[in-house]
C-alpha positions in Angstrom: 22.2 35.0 -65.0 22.7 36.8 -61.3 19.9 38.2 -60.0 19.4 42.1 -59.5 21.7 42.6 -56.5 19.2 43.0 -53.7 17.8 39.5 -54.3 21.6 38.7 -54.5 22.4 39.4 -51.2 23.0 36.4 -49.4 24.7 34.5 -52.5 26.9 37.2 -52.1 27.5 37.0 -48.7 28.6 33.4 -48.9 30.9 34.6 -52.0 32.3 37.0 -49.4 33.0 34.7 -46.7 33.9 31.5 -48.9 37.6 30.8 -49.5 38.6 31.1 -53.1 38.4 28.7 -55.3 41.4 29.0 -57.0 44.6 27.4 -56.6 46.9 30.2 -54.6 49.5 29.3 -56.5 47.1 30.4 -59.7 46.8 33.1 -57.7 50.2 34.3 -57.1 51.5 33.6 -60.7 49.0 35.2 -62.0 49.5 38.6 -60.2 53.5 38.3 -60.5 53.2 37.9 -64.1 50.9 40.9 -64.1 51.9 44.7 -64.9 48.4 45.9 -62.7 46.6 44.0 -60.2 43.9 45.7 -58.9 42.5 46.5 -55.4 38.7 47.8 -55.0 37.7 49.9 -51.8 34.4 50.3 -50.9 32.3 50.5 -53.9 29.2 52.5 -53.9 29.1 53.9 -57.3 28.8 52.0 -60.7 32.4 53.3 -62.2 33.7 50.8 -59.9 33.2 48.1 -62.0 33.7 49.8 -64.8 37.2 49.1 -65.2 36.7 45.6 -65.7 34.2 45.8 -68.0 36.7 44.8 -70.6 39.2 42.0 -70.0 42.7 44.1 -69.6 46.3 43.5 -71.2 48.8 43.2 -68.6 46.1 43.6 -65.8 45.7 40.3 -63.7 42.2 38.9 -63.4 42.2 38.5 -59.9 40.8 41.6 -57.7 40.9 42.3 -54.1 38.0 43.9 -52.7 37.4 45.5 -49.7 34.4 46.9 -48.3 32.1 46.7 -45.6 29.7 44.3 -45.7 26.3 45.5 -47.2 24.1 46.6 -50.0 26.7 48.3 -52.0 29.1 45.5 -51.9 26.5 43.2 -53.3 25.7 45.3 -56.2 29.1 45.5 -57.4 29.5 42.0 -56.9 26.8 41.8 -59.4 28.0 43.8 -62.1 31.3 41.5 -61.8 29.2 38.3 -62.2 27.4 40.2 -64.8 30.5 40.9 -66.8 32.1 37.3 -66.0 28.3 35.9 -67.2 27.5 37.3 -70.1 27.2 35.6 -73.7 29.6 38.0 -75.8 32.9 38.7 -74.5 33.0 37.3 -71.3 35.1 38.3 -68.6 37.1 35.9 -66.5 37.4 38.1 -63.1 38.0 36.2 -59.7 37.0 38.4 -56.8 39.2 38.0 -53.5 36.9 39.9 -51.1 37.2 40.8 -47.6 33.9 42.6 -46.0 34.3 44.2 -42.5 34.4 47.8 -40.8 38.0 48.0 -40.8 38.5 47.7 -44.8 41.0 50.3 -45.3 43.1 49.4 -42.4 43.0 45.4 -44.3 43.8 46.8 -47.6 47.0 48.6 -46.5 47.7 45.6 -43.8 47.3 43.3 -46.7 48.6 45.4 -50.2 47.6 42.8 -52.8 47.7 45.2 -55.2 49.5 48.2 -57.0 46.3 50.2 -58.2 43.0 50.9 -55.8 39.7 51.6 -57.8 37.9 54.2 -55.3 34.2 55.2 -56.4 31.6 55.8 -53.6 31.2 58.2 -51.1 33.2 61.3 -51.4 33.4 62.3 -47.7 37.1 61.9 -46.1 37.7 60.4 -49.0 41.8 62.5 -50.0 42.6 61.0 -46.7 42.3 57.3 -48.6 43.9 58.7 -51.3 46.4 59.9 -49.6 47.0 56.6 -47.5 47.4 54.7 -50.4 49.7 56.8 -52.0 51.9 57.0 -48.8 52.1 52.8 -49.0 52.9 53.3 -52.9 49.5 52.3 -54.8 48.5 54.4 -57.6 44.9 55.4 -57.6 41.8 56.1 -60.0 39.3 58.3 -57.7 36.2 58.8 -58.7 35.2 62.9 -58.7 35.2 64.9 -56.4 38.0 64.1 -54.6 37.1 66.9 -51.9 34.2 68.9 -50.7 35.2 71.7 -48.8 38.2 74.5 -49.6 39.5 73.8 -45.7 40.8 70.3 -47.6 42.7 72.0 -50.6 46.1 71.7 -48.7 45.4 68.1 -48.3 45.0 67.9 -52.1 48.3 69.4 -52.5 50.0 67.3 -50.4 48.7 63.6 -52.1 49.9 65.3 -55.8 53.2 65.9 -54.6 53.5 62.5 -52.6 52.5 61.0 -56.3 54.7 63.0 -57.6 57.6 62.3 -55.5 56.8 58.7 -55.5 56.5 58.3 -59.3 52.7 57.0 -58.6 50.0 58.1 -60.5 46.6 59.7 -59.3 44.4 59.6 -62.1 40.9 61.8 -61.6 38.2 60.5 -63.5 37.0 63.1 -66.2 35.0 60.6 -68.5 33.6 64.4 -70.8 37.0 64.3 -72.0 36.6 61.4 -73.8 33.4 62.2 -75.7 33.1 62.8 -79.6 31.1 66.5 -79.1 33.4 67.4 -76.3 36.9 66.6 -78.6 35.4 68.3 -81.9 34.3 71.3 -79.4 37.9 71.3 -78.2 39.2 71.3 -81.5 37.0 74.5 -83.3 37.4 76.8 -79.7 41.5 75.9 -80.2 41.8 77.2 -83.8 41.9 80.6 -84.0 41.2 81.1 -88.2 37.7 79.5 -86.7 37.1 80.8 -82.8 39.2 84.1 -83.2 40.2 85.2 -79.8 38.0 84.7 -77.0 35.7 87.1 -75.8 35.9 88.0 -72.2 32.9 89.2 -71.3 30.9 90.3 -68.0 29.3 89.0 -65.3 25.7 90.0 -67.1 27.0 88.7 -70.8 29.6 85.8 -70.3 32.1 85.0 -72.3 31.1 81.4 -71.2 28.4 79.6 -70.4 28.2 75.9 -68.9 24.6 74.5 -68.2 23.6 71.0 -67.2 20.2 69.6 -65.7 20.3 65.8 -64.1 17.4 63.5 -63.4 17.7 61.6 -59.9 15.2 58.7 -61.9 16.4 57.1 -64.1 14.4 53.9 -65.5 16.3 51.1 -66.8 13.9 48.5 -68.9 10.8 50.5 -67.0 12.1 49.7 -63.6 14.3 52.1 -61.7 17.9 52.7 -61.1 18.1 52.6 -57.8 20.7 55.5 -55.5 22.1 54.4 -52.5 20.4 56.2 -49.7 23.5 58.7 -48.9 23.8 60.1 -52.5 20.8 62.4 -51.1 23.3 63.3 -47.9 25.4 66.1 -49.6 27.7 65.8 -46.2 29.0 62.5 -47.7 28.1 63.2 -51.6 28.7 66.7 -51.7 26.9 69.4 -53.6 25.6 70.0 -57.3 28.8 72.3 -57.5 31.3 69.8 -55.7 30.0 67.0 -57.2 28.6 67.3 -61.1 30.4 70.8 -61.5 33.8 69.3 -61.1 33.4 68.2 -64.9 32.2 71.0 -65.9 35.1 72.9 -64.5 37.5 70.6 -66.0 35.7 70.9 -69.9 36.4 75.0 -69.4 40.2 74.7 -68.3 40.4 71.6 -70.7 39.4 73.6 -73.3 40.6 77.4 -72.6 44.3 76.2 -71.5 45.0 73.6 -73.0 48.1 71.2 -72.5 49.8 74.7 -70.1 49.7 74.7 -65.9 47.9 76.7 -64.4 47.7 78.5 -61.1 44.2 78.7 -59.1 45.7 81.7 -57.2 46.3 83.7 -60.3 43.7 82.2 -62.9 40.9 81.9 -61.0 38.6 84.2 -59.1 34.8 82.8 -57.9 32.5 85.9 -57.8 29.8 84.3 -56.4 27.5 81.6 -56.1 24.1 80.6 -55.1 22.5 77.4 -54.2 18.9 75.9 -53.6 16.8 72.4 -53.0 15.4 69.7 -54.7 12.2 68.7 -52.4 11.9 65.0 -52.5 8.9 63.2 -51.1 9.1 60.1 -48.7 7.1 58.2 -51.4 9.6 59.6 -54.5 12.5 59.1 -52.2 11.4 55.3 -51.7 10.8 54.8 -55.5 14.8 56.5 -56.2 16.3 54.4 -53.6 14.0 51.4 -52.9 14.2 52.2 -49.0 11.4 51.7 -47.3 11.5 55.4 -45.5 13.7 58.2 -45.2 16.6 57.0 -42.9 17.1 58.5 -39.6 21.0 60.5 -41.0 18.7 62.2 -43.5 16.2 63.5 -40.9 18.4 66.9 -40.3 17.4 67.5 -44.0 14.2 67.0 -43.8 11.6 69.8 -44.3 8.0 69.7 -44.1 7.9 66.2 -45.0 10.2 66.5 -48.0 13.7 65.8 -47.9 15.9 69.2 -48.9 18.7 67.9 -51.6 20.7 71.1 -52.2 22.0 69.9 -55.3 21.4 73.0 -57.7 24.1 75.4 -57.9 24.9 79.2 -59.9 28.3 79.7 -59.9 29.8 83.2 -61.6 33.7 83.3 -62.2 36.3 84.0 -63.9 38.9 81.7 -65.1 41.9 83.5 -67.3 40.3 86.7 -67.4 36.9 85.2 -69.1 34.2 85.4 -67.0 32.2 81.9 -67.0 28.3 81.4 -65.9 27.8 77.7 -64.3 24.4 76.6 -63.3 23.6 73.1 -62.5 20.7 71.3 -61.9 18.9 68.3 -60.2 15.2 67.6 -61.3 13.3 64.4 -60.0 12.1 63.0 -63.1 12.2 64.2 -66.7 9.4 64.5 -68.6 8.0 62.2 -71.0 10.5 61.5 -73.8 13.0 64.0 -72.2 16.4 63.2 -70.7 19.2 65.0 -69.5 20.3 68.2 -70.9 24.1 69.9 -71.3 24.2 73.2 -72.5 28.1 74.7 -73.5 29.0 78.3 -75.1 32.5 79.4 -75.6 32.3 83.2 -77.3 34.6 84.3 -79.4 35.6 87.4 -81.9 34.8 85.6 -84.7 32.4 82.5 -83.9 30.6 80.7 -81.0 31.1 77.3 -80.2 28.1 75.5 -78.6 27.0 72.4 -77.8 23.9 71.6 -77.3 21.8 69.0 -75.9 18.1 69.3 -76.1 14.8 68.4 -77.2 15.9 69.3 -80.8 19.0 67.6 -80.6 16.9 64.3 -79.3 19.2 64.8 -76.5 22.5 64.0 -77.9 25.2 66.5 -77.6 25.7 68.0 -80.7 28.3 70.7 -82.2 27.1 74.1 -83.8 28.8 77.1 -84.9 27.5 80.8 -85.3 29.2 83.7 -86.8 29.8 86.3 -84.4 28.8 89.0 -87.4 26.9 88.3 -90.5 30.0 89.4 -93.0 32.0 86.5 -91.5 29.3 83.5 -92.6 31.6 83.2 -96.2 35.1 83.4 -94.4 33.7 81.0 -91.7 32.0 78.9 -94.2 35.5 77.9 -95.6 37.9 77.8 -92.9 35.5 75.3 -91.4 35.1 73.0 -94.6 39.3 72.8 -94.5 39.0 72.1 -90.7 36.5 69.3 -91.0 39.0 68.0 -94.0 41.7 67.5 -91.4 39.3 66.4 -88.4 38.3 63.8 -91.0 41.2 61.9 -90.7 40.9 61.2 -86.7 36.9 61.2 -86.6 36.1 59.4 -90.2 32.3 60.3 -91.3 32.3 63.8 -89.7 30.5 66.6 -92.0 29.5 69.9 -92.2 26.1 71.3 -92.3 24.7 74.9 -92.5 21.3 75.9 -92.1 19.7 79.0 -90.6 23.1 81.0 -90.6 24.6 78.8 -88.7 26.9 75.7 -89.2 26.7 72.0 -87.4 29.0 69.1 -87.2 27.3 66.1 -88.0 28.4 63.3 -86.0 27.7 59.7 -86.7 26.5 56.8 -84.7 29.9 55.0 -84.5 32.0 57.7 -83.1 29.0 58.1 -80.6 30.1 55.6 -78.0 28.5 55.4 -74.5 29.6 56.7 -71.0 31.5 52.9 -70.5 32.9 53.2 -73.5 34.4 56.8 -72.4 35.7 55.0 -69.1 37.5 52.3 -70.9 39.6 54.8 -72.7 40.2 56.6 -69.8 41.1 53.9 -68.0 43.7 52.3 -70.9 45.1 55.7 -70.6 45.4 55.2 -66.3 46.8 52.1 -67.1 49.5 53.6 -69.7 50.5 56.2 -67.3 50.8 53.1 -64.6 53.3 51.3 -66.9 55.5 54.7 -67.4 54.4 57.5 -65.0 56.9 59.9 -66.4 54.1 59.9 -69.5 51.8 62.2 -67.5 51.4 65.7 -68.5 53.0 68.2 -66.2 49.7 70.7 -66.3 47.8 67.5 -64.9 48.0 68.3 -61.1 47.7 71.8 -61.8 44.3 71.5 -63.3 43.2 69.3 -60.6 43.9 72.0 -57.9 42.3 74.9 -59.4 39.4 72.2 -60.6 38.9 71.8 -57.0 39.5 75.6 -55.7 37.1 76.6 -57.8 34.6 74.1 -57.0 35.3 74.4 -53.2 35.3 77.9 -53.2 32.1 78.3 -55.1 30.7 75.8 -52.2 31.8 78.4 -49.8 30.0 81.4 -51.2 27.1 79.3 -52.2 26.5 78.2 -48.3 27.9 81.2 -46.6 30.4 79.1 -45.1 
C-alpha cells in the first residue's frame, strides 16, 4: 500500500518526472474514445480526487495533472495510488503529471482535456476559471469561487462565457445531495405541511443556519493534516466566504426552488460580524504537521497565537425572510463530540429543523413542530400521507412523534458519506457535460446571489 503522502514524497517526485509508462498510442485511443478526459490543476484540497474515486462511464482513465511541485501534489498523488491500490473495486487511473511554477500556462499550452478539476486555494482562483472556459474546458470548482464583492463582475462574466460557449461550470454544493437536506427540502416545499413562511425580524428570524467546524480532525488517532495556507484567509478566505457559501446555497435551494433569482432584488445583507480562532504554535504544528508558523502567516500573528478569523454572524434577508447565519471554527471538539449543523425554516403552520447534536449522536436529523398546539392532529396526518409518498424515493423512511413534536427517522442505507455525496454530484457534472442544454436556467442565478451575499457579508464583517 502507498505510504501516508509525506513519506511519499520522493516516490512521487520520480512519478512526476518519469515518462509514462503507457503506450501513447493507449493513450490517445483511450482519450478519443472517451466522452470526458479529465485535467487536474493544482490540488490542495481532498475533493480533488474525489472524482475518481469511482471508476467513470465514458470518462477516460488517463488524467493530466498539473501543479507545482510540492507537498500538495504528493498527497493527491496518494489518494490516486490509494484508489488504484486498493483490494475492493480498484481503480485503474494513469496520471500524466507535469509539476512546475508555470502549471496553468502548460495546461492551456497543452489542453489534454475537456474538463479541469480545481480544488485548492481559492485566491485568484475565477481568473482560472475563467481561462479555461475562454479555451473551452468545462470546470468543477471547488467553493468559493471568490472572496471579495470587487470580483462579482468577474463572476458574471465566466457564467455568461459558459453560457455562450455551451460549457458547463459546475459549483460544488455536496449539502445538496444529503438524505436530511432532500427530506428537509421536501416538508419546507409543501405547503399542507410548512404553511407559508414566516418572515420574521432581525431579533426572531424567520430562519436560522448554524454550523460549528473542528480544525482537528483525527483519522485512526492520528491527525488530518491542513495545508499551512488554509489558516491564511487571504488565500482560503473567511468562515463566511468559505463554509457559508453552502449554507447560502441550502437557504435559496430550499426557499426558491427550481425559479432565478436576482441578488439585486432578493437579497439585502444587514450586517455582519466577525472574530478569531487563536491557534497556538504547538496546536498549529499538530493541525498541519509544520514545524513552526511560516513566515506569510506572521502578519496574523498575535501574542504568540495565530488570529484565524474564521467565525462569522451574518443577518439578511433573502425574499423578504430575514435569515440569521453564524458560523463557527473551534480547535478540537470535545471528547465524543463532532461537528454540529443547526437549520430552522419557520413557517405558519410548522417548523422544519434539522438538527445535529449531542442528542442526535451528531447525525443530521429531521424534526417537525407545530407552530400552535391545535395543529398537532391536522399535522399529524398530512405528514403520515407525505412520508407515504417520500417512501417511494427514500424506501425505510418513518414517522415518529414524541414530546409534541414529529421526527423522520432515517436509516443507515440512505445515510451515505460526504464521497458518496460528491459521486452524485459529480455523475450529475458529467451528465450536464454530455448535454449542457440539461442545466437548469436558475443555476447561474443562484451562484451570483450565493456569492453577493457571501461577499458582501465579508464586507460588512471586515469594514471593508
Amino acid at each position: 500500500m502507498p505510504l501516508p503522502c509525506r513519506a511519499l514524497s520522493f516516490a512521487c517526485l520520480l512519478l512526476a518526472l518519469a515518462p509514462s509508462a503507457i503506450a501513447p498510442q493507449a493513450l490517445a485511443a483511450d482519450a478519443e474514445s472517451a466522452l470526458a478526459r479529465l485535467m487536474v490543476l493544482d490540488p490542495g484540497h481532498f475533493h480533488a480526487a474525489l472524482l475518481q474515486k469511482e471508476t467513470l462511464a465514458g470518462v477516460s482513465s488517463t488524467v493530466s495533472v498539473y501543479a507545482p511541485l510540492g507537498p500538495d501534489l504528493f498527497a493527491h498523488l496518494n489518494r490516486i495510488a490509494l484508489y488504484n491500490n486498493r483490494a475492493e473495486q480498484p481503480t485503474h487511473w494513469n496520471s500524466r503529471i507535469y509539476a512546475g511554477a508555470d502549471y496553468l500556462e502548460r495546461m492551456l499550452a497543452e489542453h489534454p482535456g475537456n474538463i479541469v478539476v480545481l480544488s485548492g486555494r481559492n485566491s485568484g482562483k475565477i481568473e482560472t476559471i475563467q481561462r479555461a472556459l475562454d479555451a473551452g474546458v468545462h470546470v468543477l470548482a471547488d467553493k468559493p469561487w471568490i472572496l471579495e464583492g470587487a470580483e462579482l463582475p468577474r463572476l458574471e462574466r465566466a457564467l455568461a462565457t459558459a453560457r455562450r460557449k455551451h460549457l458547463i461550470a459546475y459549483d460544488v454544493m455536496t449539502q445538496r445531495y444529503e438524505i436530511s437536506e432532500l427530506l428537509q427540502r421536501e416538508l419546507v416545499r409543501d405547503r399542507a405541511i410548512f404553511g407559508d413562511a414566516v418572515p420574521g425580524t432581525r431579533e426572531a428570524p424567520g430562519i436560522t443556519m448554524q454550523s460549528v467546524h473542528h480544525l482537528l480532525k483525527l483519522v485512526s488517532g492520528q491527525p488530518n493534516l491542513r495545508p499551512f495556507w488554509f489558516f491564511d484567509i487571504r488565500q482560503q478566505g473567511e468562515g463566511v466566504t468559505d463554509v457559508a457559501t453552502h449554507l447560502v446555497d441550502l437557504v435559496q435551494w430550499m426557499v426558491a426552488p427550481d425559479a432565478p433569482l436576482d441578488y439585486r432584488r432578493d437579497v439585502q445583507v444587514l450586517g455582519a460580524t466577525r472574530w478569531a480562532t487563536p491557534i497556538s504554535a504547538a496546536e498549529f504544528q499538530r493541525v498541519t504537521g509544520e514545524a513552526a508558523i511560516p513566515a506569510s502567516l506572521q502578519p496574523l500573528v498575535r501574542d504568540g497565537r495565530l488570529q484565524y478569523f474564521a467565525n462569522n454572524s451574518v443577518d439578511y434577508v433573502f425574499k423578504g425572510i430575514h435569515t440569521s447565519m453564524l458560523l463557527e471554527w473551534k480547535y478540537e471538539a470535545p471528547e465524543g463530540g463532532g461537528d454540529t449543523e443547526l437549520a430552522i425554516f419557520r413557517g405558519t403552520l410548522s417548523h422544519v429543523e434539522l438538527r445535529q447534536g449531542a442528542e442526535e449522536k451528531y447525525h443530521p436529523e429531521v424534526y417537525i413542530v407545530p407552530s400552535r398546539a391545535d395543529l398537532q392532529s391536522p399535522l399529524r396526518t398530512a405528514l403520515q400521507s407525505k412520508i407515504k409518498e417520500l417512501g417511494k424515493l427514500y424506501p425505510g423512511i418513518a414517522l415518529r412523534e414524541s414530546g409534541g413534536r414529529f421526527q423522520i427517522a432515517i436509516p443507515d442505507a440512505l445515510r451515505i458519506g460526504h464521497e458518496a455525496q460528491f459521486a452524485l454530484l459529480g455523475r450529475r457534472f458529467l451528465d450536464y457535460v454530455k448535454n449542457p442544454a440539461t442545466i437548469p436556467q436558475w443555476e447561474d442565478s443562484f451562484v451570483l446571489a450565493k456569492y453577493y451575499t457571501t461577499t458582501k457579508a465579508a464586507e460588512l464583517a471586515t469594514g471593508r
